[in-house]
mmCIF file of the protein (N, C-alpha, C, O) and its ligand, coordinates in Angstrom:
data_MODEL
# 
_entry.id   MODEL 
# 
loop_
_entity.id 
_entity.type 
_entity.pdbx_number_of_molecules 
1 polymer     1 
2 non-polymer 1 
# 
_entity_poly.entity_id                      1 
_entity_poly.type                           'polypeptide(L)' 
_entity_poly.nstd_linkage                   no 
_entity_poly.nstd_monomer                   no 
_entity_poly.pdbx_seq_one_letter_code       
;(UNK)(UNK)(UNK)(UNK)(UNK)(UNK)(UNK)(UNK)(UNK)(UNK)(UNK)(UNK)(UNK)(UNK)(UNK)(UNK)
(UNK)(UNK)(UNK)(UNK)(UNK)(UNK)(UNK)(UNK)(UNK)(UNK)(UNK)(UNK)(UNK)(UNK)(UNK)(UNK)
(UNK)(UNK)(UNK)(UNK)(UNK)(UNK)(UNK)(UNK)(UNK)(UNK)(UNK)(UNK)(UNK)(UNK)(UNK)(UNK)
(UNK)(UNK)(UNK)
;
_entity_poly.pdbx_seq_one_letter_code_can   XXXXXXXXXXXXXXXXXXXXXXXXXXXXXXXXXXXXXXXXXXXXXXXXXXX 
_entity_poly.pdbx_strand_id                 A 
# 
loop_
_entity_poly_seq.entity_id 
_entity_poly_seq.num 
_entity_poly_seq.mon_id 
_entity_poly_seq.hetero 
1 1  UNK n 
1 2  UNK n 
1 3  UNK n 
1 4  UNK n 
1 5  UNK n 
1 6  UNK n 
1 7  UNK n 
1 8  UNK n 
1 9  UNK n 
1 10 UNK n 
1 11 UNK n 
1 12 UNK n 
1 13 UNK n 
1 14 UNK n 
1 15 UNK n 
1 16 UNK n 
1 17 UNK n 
1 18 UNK n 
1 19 UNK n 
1 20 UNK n 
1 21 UNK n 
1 22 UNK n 
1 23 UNK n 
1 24 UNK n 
1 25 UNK n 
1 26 UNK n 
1 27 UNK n 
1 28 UNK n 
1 29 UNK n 
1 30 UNK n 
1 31 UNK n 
1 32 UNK n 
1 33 UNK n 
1 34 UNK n 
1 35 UNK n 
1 36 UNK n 
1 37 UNK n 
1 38 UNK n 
1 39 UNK n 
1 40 UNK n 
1 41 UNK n 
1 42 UNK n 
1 43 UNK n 
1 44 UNK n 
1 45 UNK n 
1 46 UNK n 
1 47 UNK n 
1 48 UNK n 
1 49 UNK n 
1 50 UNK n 
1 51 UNK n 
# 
loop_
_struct_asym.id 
_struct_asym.entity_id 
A 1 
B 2 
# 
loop_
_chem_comp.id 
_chem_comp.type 
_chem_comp.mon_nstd_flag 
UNK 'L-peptide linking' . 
ZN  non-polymer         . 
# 
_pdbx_entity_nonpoly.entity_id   2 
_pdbx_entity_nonpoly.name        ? 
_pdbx_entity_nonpoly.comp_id     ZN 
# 
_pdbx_nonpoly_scheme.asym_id         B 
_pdbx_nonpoly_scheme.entity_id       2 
_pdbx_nonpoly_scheme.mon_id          ZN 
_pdbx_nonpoly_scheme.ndb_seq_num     1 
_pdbx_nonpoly_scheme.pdb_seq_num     101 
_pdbx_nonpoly_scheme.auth_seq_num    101 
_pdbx_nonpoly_scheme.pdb_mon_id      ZN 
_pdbx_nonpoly_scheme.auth_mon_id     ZN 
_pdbx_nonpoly_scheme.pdb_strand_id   A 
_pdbx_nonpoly_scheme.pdb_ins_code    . 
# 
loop_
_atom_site.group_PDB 
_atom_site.id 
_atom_site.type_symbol 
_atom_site.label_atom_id 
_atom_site.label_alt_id 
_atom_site.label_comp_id 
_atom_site.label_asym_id 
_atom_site.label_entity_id 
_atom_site.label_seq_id 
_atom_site.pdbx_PDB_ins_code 
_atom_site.Cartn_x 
_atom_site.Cartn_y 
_atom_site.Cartn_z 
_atom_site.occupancy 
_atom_site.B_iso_or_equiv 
_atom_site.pdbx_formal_charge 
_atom_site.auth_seq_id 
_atom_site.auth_comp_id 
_atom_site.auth_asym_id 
_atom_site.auth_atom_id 
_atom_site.pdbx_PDB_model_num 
ATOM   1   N  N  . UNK A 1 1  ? -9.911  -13.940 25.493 1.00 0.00 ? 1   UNK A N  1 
ATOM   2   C  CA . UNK A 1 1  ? -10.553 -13.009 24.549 1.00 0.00 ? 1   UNK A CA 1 
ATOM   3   C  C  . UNK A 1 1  ? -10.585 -13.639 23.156 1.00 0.00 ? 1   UNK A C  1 
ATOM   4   O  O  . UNK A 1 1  ? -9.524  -13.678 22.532 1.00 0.00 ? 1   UNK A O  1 
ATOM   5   N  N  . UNK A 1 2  ? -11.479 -14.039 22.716 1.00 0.00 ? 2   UNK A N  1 
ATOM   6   C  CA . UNK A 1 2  ? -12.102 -14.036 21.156 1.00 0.00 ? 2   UNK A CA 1 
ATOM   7   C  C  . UNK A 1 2  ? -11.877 -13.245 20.273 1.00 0.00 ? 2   UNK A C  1 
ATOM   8   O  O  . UNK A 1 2  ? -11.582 -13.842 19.237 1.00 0.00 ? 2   UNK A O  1 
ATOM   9   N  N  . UNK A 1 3  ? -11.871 -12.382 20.190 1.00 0.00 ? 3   UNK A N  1 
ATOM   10  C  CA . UNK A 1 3  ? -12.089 -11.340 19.446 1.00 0.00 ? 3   UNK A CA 1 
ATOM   11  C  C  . UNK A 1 3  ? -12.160 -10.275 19.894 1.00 0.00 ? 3   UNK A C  1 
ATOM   12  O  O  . UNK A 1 3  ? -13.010 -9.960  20.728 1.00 0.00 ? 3   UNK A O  1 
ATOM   13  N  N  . UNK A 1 4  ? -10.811 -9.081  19.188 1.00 0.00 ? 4   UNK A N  1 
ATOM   14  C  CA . UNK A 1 4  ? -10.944 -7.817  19.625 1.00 0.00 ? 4   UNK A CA 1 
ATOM   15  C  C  . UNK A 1 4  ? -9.586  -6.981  18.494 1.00 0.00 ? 4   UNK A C  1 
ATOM   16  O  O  . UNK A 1 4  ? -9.149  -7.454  17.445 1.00 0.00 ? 4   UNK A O  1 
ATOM   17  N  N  . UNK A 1 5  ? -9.275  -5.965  18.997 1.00 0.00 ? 5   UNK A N  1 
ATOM   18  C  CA . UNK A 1 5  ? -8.460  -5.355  18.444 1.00 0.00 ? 5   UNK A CA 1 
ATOM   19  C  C  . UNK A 1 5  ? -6.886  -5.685  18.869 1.00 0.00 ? 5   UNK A C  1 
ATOM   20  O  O  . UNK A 1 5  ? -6.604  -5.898  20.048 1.00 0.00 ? 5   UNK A O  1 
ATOM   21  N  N  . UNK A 1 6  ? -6.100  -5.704  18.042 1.00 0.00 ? 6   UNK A N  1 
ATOM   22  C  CA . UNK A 1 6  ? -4.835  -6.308  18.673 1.00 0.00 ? 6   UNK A CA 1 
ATOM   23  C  C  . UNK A 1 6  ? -3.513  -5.626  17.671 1.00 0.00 ? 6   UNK A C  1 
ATOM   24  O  O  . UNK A 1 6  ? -3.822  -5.378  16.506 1.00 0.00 ? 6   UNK A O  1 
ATOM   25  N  N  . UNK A 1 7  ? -2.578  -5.433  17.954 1.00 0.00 ? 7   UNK A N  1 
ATOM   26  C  CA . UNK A 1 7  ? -1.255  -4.836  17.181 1.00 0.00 ? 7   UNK A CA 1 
ATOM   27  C  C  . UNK A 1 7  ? -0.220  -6.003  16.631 1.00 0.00 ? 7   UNK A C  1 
ATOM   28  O  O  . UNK A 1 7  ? 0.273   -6.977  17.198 1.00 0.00 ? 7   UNK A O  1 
ATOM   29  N  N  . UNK A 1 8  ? -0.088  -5.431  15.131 1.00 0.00 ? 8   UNK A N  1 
ATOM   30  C  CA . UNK A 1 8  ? 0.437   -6.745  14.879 1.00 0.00 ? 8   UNK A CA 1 
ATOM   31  C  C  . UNK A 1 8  ? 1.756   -6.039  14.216 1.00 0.00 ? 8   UNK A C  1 
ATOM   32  O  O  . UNK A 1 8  ? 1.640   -4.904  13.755 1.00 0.00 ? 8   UNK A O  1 
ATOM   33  N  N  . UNK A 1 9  ? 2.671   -6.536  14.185 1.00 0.00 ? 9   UNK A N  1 
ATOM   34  C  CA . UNK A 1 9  ? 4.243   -6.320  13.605 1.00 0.00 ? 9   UNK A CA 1 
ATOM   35  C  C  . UNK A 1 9  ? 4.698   -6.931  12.343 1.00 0.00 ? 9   UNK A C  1 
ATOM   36  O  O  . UNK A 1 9  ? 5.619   -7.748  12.333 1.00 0.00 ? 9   UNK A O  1 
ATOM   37  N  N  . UNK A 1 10 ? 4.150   -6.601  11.403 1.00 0.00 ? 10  UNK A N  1 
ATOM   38  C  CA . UNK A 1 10 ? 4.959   -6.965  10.172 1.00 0.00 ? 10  UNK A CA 1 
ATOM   39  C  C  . UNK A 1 10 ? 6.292   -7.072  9.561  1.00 0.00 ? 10  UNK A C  1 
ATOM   40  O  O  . UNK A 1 10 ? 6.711   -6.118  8.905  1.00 0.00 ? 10  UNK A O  1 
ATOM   41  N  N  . UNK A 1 11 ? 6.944   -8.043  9.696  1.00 0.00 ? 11  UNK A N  1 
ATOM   42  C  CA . UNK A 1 11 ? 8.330   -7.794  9.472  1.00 0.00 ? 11  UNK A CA 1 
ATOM   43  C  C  . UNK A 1 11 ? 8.502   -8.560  7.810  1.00 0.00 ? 11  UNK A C  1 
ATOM   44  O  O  . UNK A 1 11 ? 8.139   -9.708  7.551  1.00 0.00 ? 11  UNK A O  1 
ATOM   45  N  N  . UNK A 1 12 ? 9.155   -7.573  6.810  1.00 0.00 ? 12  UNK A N  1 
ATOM   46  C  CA . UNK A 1 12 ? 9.258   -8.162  5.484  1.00 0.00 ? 12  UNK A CA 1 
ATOM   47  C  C  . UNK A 1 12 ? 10.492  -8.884  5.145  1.00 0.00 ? 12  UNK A C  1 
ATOM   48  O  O  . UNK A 1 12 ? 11.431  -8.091  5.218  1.00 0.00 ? 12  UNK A O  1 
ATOM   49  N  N  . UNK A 1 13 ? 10.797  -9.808  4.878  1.00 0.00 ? 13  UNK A N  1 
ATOM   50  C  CA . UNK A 1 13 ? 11.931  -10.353 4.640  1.00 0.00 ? 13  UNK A CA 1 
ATOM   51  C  C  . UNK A 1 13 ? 12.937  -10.201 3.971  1.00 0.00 ? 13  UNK A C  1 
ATOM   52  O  O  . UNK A 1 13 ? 14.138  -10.256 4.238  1.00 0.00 ? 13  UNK A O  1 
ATOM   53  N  N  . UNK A 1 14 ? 12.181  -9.936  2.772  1.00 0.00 ? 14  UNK A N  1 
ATOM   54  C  CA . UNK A 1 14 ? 12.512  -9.278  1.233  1.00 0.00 ? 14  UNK A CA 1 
ATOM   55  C  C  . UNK A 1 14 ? 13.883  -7.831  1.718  1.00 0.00 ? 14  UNK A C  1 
ATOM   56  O  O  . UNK A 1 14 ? 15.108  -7.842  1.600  1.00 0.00 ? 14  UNK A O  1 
ATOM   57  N  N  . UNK A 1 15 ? 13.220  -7.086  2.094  1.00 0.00 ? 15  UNK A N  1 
ATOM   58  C  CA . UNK A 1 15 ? 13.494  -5.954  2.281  1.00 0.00 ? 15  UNK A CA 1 
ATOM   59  C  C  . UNK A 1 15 ? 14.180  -5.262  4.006  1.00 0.00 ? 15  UNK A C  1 
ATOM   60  O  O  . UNK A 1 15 ? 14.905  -4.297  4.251  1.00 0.00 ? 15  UNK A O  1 
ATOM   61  N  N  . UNK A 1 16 ? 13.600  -6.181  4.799  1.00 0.00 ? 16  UNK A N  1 
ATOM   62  C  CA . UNK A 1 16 ? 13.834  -5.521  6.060  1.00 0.00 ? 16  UNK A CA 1 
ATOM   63  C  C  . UNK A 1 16 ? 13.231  -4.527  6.739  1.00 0.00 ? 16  UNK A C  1 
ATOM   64  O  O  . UNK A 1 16 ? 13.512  -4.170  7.883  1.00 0.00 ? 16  UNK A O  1 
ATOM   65  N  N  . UNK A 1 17 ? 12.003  -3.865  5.693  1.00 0.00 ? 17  UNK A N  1 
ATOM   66  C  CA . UNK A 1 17 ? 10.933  -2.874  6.536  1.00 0.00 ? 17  UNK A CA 1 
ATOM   67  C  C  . UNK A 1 17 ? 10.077  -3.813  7.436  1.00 0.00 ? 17  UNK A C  1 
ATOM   68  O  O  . UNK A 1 17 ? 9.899   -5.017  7.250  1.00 0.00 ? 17  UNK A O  1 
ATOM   69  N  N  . UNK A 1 18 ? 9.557   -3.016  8.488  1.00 0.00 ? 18  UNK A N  1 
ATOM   70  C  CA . UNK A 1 18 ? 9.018   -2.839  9.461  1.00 0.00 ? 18  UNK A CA 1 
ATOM   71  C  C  . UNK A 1 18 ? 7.580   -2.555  10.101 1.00 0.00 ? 18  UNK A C  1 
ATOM   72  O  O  . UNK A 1 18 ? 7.654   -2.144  11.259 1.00 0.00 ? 18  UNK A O  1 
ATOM   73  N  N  . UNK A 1 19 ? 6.368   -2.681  9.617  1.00 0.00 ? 19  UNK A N  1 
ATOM   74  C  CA . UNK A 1 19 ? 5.061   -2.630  9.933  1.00 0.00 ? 19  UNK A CA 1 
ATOM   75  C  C  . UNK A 1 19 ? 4.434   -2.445  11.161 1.00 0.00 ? 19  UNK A C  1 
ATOM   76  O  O  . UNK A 1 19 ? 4.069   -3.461  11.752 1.00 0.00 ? 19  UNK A O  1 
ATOM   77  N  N  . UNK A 1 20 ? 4.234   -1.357  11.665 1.00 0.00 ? 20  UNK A N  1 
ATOM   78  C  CA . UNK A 1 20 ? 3.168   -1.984  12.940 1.00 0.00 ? 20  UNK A CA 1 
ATOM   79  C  C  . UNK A 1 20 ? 1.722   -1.370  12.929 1.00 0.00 ? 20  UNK A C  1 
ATOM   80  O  O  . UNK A 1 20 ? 1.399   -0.185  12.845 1.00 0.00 ? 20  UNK A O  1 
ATOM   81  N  N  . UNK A 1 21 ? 1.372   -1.871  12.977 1.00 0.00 ? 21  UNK A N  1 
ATOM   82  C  CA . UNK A 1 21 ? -0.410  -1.935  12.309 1.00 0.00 ? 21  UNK A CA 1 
ATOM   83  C  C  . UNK A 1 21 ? -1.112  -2.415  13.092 1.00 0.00 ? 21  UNK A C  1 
ATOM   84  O  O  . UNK A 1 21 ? -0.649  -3.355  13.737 1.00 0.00 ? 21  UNK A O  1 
ATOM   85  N  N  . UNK A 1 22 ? -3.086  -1.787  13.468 1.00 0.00 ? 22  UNK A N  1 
ATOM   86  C  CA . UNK A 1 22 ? -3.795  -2.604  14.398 1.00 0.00 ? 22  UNK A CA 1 
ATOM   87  C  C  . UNK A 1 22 ? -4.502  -3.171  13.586 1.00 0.00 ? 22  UNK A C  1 
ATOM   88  O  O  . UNK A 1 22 ? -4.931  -2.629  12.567 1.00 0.00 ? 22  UNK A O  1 
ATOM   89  N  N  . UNK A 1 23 ? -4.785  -4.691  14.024 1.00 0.00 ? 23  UNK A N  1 
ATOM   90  C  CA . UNK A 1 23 ? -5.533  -5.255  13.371 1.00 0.00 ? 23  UNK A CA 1 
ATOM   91  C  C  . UNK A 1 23 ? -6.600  -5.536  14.560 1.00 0.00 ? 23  UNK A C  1 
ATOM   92  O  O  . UNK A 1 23 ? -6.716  -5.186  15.734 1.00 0.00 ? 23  UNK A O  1 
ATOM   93  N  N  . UNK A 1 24 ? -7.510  -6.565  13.404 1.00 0.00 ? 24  UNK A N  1 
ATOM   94  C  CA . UNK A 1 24 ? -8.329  -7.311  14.109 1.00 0.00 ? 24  UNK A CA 1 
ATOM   95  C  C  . UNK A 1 24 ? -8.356  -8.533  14.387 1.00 0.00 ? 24  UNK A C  1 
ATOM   96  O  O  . UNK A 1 24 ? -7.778  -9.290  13.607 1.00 0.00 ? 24  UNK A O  1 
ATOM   97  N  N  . UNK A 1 25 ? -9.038  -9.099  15.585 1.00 0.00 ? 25  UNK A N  1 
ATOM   98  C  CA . UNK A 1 25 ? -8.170  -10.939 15.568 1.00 0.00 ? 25  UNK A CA 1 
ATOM   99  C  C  . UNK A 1 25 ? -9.862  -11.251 16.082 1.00 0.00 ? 25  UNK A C  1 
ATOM   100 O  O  . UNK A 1 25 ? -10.447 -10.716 17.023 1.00 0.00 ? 25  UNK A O  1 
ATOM   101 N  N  . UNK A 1 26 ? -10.296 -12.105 15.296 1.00 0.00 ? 26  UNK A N  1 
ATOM   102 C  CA . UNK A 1 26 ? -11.509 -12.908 15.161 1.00 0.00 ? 26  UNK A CA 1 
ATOM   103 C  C  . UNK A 1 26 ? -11.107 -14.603 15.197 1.00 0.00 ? 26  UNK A C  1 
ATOM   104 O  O  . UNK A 1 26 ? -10.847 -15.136 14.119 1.00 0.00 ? 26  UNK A O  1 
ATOM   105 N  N  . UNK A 1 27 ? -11.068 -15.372 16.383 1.00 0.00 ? 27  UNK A N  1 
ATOM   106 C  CA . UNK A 1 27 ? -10.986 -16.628 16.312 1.00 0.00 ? 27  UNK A CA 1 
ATOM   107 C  C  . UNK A 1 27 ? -9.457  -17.239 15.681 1.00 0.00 ? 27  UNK A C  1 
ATOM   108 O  O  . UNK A 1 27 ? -9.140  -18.115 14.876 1.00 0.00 ? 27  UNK A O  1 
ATOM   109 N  N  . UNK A 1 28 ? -9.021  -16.641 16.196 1.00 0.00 ? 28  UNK A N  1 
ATOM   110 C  CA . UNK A 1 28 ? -7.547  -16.642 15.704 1.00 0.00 ? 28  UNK A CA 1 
ATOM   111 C  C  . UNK A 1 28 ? -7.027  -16.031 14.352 1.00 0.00 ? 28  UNK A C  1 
ATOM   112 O  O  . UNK A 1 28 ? -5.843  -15.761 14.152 1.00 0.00 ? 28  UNK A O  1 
ATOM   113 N  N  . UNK A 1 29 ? -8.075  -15.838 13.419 1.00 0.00 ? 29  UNK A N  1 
ATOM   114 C  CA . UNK A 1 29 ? -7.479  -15.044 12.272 1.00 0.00 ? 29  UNK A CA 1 
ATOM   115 C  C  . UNK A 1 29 ? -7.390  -13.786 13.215 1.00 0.00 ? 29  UNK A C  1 
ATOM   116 O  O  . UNK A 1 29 ? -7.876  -13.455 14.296 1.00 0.00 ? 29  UNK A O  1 
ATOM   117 N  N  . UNK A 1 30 ? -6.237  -13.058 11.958 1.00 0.00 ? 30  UNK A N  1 
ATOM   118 C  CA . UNK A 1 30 ? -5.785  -11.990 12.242 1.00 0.00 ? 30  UNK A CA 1 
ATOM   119 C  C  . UNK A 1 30 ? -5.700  -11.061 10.793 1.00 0.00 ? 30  UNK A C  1 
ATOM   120 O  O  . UNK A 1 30 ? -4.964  -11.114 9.808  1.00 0.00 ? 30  UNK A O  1 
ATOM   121 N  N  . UNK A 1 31 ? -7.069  -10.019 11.273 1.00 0.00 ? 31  UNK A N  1 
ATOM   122 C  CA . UNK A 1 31 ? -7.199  -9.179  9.633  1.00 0.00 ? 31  UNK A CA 1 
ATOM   123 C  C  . UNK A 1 31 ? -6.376  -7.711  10.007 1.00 0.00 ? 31  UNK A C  1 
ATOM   124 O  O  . UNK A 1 31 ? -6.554  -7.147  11.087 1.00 0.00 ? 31  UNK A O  1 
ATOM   125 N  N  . UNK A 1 32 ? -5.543  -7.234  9.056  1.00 0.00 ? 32  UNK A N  1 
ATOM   126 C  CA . UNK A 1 32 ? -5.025  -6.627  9.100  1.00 0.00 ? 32  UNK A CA 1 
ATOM   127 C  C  . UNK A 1 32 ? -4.944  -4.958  8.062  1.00 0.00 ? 32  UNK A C  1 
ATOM   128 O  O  . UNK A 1 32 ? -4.561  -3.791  8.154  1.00 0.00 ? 32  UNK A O  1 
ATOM   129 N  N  . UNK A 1 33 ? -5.717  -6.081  6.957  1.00 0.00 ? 33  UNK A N  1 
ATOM   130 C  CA . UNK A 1 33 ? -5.987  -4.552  6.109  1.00 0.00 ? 33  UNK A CA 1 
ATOM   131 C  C  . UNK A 1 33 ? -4.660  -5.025  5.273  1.00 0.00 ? 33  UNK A C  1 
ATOM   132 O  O  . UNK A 1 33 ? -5.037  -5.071  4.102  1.00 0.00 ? 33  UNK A O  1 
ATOM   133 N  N  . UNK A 1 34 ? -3.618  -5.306  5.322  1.00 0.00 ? 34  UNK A N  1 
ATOM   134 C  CA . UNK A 1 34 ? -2.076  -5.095  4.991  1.00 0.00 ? 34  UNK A CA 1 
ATOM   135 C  C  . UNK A 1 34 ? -2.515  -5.497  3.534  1.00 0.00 ? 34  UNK A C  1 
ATOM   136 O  O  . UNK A 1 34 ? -3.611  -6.012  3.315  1.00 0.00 ? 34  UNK A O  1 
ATOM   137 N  N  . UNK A 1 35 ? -1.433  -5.184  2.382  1.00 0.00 ? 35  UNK A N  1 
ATOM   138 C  CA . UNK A 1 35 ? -1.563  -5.387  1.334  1.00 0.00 ? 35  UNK A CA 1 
ATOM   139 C  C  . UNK A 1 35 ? -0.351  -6.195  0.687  1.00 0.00 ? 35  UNK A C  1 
ATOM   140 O  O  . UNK A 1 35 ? -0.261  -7.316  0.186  1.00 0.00 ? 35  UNK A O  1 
ATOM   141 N  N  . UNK A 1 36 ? 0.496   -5.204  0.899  1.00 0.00 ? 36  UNK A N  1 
ATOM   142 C  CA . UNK A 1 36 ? 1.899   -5.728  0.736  1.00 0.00 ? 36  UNK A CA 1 
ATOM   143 C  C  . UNK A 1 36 ? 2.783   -5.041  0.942  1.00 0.00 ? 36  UNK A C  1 
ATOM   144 O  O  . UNK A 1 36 ? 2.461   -3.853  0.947  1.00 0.00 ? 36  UNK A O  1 
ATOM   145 N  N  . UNK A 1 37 ? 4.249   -5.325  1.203  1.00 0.00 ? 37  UNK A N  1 
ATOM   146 C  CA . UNK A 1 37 ? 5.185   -4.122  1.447  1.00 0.00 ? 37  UNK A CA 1 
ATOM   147 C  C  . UNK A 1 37 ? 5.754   -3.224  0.267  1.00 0.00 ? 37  UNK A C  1 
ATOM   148 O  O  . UNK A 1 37 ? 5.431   -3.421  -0.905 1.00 0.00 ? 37  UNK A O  1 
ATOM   149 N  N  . UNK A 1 38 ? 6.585   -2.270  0.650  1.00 0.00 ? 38  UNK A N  1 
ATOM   150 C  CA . UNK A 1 38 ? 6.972   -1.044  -0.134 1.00 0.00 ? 38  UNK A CA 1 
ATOM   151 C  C  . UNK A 1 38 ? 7.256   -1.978  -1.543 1.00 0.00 ? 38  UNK A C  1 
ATOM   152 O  O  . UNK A 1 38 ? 6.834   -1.740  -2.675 1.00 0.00 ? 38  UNK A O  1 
ATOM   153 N  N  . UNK A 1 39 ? 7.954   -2.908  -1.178 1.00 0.00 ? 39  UNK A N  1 
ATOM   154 C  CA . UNK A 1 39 ? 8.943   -3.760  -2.036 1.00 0.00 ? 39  UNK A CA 1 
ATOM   155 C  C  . UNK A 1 39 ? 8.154   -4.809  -3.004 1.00 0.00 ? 39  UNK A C  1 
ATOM   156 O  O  . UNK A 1 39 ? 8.765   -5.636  -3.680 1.00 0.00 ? 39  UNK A O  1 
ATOM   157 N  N  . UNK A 1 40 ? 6.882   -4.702  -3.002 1.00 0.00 ? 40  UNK A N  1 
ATOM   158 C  CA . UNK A 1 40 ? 5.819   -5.668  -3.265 1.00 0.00 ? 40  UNK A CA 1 
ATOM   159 C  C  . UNK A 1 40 ? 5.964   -6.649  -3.616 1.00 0.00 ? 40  UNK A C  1 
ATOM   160 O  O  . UNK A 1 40 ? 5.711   -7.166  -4.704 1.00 0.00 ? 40  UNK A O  1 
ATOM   161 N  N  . UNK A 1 41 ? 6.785   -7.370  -1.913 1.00 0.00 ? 41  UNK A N  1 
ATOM   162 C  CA . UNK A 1 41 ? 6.612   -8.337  -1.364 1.00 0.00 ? 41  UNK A CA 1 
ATOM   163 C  C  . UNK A 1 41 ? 5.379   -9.155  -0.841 1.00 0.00 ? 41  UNK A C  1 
ATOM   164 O  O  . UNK A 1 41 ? 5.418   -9.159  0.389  1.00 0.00 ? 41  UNK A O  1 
ATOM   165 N  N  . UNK A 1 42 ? 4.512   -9.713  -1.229 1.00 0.00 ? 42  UNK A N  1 
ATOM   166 C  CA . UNK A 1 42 ? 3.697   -10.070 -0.566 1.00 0.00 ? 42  UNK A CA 1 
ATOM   167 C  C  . UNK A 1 42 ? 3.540   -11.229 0.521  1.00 0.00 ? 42  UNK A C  1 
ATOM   168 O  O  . UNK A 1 42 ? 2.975   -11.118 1.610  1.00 0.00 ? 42  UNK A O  1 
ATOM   169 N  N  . UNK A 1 43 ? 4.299   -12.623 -0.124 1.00 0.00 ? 43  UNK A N  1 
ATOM   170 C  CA . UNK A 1 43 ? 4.323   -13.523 1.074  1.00 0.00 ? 43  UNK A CA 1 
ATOM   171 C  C  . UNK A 1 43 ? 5.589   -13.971 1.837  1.00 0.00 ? 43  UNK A C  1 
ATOM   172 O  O  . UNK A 1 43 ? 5.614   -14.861 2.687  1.00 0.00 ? 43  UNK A O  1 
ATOM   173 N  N  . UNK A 1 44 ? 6.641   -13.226 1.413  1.00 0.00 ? 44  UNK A N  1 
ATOM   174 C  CA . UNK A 1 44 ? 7.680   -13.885 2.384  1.00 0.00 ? 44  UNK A CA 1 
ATOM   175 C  C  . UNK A 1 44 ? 7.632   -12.773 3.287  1.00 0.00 ? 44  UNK A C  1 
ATOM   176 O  O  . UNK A 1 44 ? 8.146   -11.712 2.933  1.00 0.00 ? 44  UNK A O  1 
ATOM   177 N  N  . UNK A 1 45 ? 6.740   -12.942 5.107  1.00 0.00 ? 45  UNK A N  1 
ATOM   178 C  CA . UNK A 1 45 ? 6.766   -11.383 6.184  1.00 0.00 ? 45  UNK A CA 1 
ATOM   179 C  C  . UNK A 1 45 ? 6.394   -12.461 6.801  1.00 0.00 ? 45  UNK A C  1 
ATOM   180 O  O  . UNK A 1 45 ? 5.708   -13.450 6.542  1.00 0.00 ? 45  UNK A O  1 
ATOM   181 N  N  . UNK A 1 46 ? 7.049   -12.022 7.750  1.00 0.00 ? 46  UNK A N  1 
ATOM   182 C  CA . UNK A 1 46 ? 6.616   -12.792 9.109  1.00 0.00 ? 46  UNK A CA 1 
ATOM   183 C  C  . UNK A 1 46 ? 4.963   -11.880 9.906  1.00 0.00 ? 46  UNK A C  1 
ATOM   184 O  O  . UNK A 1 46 ? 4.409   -10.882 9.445  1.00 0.00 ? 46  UNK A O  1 
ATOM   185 N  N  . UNK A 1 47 ? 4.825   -12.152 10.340 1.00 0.00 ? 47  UNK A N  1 
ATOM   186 C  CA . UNK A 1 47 ? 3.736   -11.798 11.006 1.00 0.00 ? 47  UNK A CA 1 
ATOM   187 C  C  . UNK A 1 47 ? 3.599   -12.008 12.528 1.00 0.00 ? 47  UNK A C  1 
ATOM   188 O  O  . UNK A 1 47 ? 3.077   -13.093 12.786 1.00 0.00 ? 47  UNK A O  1 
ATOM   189 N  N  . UNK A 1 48 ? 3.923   -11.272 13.601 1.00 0.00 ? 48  UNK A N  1 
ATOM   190 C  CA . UNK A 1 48 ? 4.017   -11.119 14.966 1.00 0.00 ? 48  UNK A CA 1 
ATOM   191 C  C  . UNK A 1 48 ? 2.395   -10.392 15.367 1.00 0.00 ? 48  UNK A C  1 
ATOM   192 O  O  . UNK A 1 48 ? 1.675   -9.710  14.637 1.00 0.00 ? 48  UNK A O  1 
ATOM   193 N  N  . UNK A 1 49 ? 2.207   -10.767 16.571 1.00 0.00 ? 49  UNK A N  1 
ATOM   194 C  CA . UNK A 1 49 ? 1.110   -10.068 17.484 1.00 0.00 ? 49  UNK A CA 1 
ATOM   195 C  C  . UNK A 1 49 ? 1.787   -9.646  18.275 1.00 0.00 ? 49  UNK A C  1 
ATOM   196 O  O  . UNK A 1 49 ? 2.824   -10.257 18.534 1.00 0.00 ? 49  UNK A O  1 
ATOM   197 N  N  . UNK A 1 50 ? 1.503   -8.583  18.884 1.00 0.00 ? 50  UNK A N  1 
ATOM   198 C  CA . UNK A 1 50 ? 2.578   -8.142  19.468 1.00 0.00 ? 50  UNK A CA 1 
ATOM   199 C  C  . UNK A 1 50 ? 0.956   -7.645  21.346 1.00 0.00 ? 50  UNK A C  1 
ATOM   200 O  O  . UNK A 1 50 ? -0.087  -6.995  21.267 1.00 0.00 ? 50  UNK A O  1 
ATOM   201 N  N  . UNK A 1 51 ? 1.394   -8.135  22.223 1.00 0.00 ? 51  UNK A N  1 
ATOM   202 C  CA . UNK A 1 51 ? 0.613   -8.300  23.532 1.00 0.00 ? 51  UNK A CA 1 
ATOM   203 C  C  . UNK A 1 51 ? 0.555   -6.813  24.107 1.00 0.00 ? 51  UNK A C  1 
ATOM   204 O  O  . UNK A 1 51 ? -0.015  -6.585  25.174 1.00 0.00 ? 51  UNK A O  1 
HETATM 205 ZN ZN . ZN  B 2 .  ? 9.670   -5.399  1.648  1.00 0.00 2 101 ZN  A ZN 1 
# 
């Protein structure tokens, strides 16, 4: 699959909150909408797909 809808798990580092959000996965990107966490953390989160 190419492209479709997929669930992705945001985990923040910073903080230890928890995300699970559907995104979209186009060619291996993965758009999510996400902005940043509570903690406005923006780049230290891991980022999981979750199957
Ligand atoms: Zn955070």
């Amino acid at each position: 699959m190419i492209r479709g809808r997929v669930k992705i798990a945001i985990h923040c580092k910073r903080c230890g909150e928890r995300f699970i959000l559907r995104g979209k996965q186009d060619r291996g990107r993965i758009e999510t909408g996400f902005k940043q966490c509570i903690c406005e953390n923006v780049h230290d989160l891991d980022i999981e797909k979750i199957d």
